[in-house]
Structure formats: structure tokens, C-alpha cells
C-alpha positions as CSV (number, residue, x, y, z in Angstrom):
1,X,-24.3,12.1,-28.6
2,X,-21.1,10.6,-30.2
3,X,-20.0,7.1,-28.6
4,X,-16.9,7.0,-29.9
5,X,-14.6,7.0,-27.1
6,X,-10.5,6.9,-28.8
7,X,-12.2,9.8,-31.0
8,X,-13.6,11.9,-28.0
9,X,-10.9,11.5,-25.7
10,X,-8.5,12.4,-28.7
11,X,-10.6,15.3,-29.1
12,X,-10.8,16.2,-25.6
13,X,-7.3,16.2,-25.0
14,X,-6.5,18.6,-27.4
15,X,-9.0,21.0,-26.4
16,X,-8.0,20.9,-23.0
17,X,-4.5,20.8,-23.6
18,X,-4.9,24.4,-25.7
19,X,-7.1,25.8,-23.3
20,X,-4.1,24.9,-20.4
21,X,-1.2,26.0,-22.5
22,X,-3.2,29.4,-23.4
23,X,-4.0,29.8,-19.5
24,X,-0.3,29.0,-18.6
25,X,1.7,31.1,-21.3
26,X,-1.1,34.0,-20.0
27,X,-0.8,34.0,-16.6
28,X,2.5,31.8,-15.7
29,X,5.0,33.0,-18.9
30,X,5.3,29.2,-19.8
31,X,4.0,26.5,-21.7
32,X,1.7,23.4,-20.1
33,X,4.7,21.0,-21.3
34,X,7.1,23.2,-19.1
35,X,4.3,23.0,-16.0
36,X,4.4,19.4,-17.1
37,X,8.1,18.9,-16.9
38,X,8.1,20.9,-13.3
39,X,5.8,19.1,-11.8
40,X,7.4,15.7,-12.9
41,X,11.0,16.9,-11.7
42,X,9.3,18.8,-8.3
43,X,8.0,14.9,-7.5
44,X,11.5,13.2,-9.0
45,X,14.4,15.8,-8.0
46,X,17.7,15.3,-9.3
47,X,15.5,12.7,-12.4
48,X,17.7,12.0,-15.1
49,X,16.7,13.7,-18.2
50,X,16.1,10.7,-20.4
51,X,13.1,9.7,-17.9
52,X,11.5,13.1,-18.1
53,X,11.6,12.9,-21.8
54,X,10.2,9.2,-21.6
55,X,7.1,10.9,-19.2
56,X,6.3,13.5,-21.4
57,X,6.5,11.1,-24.4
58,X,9.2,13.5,-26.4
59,X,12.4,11.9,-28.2
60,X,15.6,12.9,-26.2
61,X,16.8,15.8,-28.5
62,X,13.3,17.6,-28.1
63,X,13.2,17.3,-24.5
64,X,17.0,18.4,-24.8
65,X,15.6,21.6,-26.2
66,X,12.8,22.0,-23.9
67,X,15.4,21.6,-20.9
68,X,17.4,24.1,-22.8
69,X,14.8,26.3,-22.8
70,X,13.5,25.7,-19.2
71,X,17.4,26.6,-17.8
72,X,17.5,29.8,-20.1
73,X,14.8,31.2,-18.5
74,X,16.0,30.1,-14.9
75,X,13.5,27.1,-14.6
76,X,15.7,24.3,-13.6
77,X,19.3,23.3,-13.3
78,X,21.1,20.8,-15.6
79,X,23.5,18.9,-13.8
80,X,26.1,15.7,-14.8
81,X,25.1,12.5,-13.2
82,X,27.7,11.5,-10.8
83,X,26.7,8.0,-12.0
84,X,27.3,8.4,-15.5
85,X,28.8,11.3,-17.0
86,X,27.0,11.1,-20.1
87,X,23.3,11.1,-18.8
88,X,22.1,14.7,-17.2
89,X,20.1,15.0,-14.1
90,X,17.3,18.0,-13.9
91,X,16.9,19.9,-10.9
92,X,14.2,22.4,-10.1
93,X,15.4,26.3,-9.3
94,X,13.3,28.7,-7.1
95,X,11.6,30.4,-9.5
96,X,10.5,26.9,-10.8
97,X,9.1,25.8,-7.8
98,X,7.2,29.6,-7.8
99,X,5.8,28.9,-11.1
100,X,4.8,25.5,-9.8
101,X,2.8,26.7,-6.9
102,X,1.3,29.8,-8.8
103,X,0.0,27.2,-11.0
104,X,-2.2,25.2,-8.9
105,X,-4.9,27.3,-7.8
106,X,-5.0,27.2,-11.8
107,X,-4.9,23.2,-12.0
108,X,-7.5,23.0,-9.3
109,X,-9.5,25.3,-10.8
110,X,-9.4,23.7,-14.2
111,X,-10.4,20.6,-12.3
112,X,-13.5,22.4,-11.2
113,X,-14.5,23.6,-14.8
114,X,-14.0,19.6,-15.9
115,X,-16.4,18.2,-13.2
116,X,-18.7,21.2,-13.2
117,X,-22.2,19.6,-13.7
118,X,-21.1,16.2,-12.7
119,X,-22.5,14.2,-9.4
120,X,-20.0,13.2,-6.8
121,X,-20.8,9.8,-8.3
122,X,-20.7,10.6,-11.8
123,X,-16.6,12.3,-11.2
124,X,-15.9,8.8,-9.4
125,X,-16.6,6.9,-12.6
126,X,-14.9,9.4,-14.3
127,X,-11.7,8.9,-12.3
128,X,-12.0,4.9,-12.8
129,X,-12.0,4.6,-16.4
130,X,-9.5,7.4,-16.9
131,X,-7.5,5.7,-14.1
132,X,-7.6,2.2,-15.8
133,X,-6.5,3.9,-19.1
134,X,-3.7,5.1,-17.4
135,X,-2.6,2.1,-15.9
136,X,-3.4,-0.6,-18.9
137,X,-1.9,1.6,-21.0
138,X,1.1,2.9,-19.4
139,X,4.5,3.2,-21.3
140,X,8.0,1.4,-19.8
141,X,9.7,3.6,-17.9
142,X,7.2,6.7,-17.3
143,X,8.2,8.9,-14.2
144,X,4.9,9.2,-11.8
């Protein structure tokens, strides 16, 4: 068994990140980054577009493409912040909340697959060290 943990959960990551962005472009005609960005903005309406690229760990002009690319095909709404004309809030549309909510039996399902084997016990100590990961290592400014 390999013990090294940055390694495997580098590893991991990827694999699971393929597998979700295969199942989504399959069944959902978009990518898991896209899910990713929906789910962020469904829990942070109206979020201003320099967070969502700070959550999803993308530099403002990709995440200015991905937006672009999420509005094109009627995902969310792009809108001037009243606050600051410069900075762009992100809105979801209907058909992104529809993708959003055909996606979870996915997500739960996925969840399923991950813990499939595992005690009740055994998927609580999974949940606290990826938990403290997640909080200890948790970049400024990150949307929830």
C-alpha cells in the first residue's frame, strides 16, 4: 500500500476529477468546472466574478472565458455591479439551475461509489481529515 498521502490525494483528485467531468459533459452537456461554478453562484447569487474565480482557483481572464462560455450557452447571466461598475456580478439562469439539479442524483451517487466498501466509521474519518485539509489550508477569499 503506498503511504504517501500529498502523492495519493494528488492522484485521487485527478482521477476523480476526469471520471466527473466525463460523467457531466455525458449526461449534463457541461464540464465539472461549469457544475463547479453553478453550484458556487446557486449558493452566492448575484457573487462578483472575481470571487468565483478565486473559489475555483482560475486567474480572472480564464474564469472571464469560462463565464463567457457559461452565458453563451444560457448558463448564467453577467450583470454590472451597481457597486462598482468595473467588477461583474454572476447570476444563475433557469436552465442553470436545471443542469444543477439534474446533476445531483449524479453527485450523490458519485458519493456512493467513493464510500462503497467503507464502515459508517471508516467515511467519518474520512470526512475529518479531508475536512481539516480544507480548513488549514483554505485560500483568502474562497466563496463556500
Amino acid at each position: 500500500m503506498d503511504t504517501r498521502i500529498f502523492y495519493l490525494l494528488n492522484k485521487a483528485q485527478h482521477r476523480v476529477f476526469k471520471f466527473a467531468d466525463q460523467r457531466a459533459e455525458q449526461s449534463l452537456d457541461i464540464s465539472v468546472t461549469q457544475l463547479g461554478a453553478l453550484l458556487l453562484i446557486s449558493g452566492n447569487e448575484g457573487c462578483l466574478q472575481k470571487d468565483l474565480a478565486h473559489s475555483l482557483q482560475l486567474n480572472n481572464s480564464a474564469l472571464t472565458g469560462l463565464a463567457s462560455r457559461m452565458e453563451s450557452k444560457g448558463l448564467l447571466e453577467r450583470r454590472a455591479c451597481s457597486d462598482d461598475g468595473r467588477a461583474t456580478r454572476l447570476y444563475l439562469t433557469p436552465l442553470g439551475q436545471e443542469k444543477i439539479d439534474k446533476a445531483r442524483p449524479q453527485m450523490a451517487a458519485l458519493n456512493a461509489s467513493m464510500t462503497a466498501g467503507f464502515s459508517a466509521d471508516e467515511v467519518r474519518v474520512i470526512l475529518k481529515f479531508l475536512n481539516h485539509l480544507v480548513d488549514d489550508f483554505t485560500l483568502e477569499g474562497e466563496l463556500a
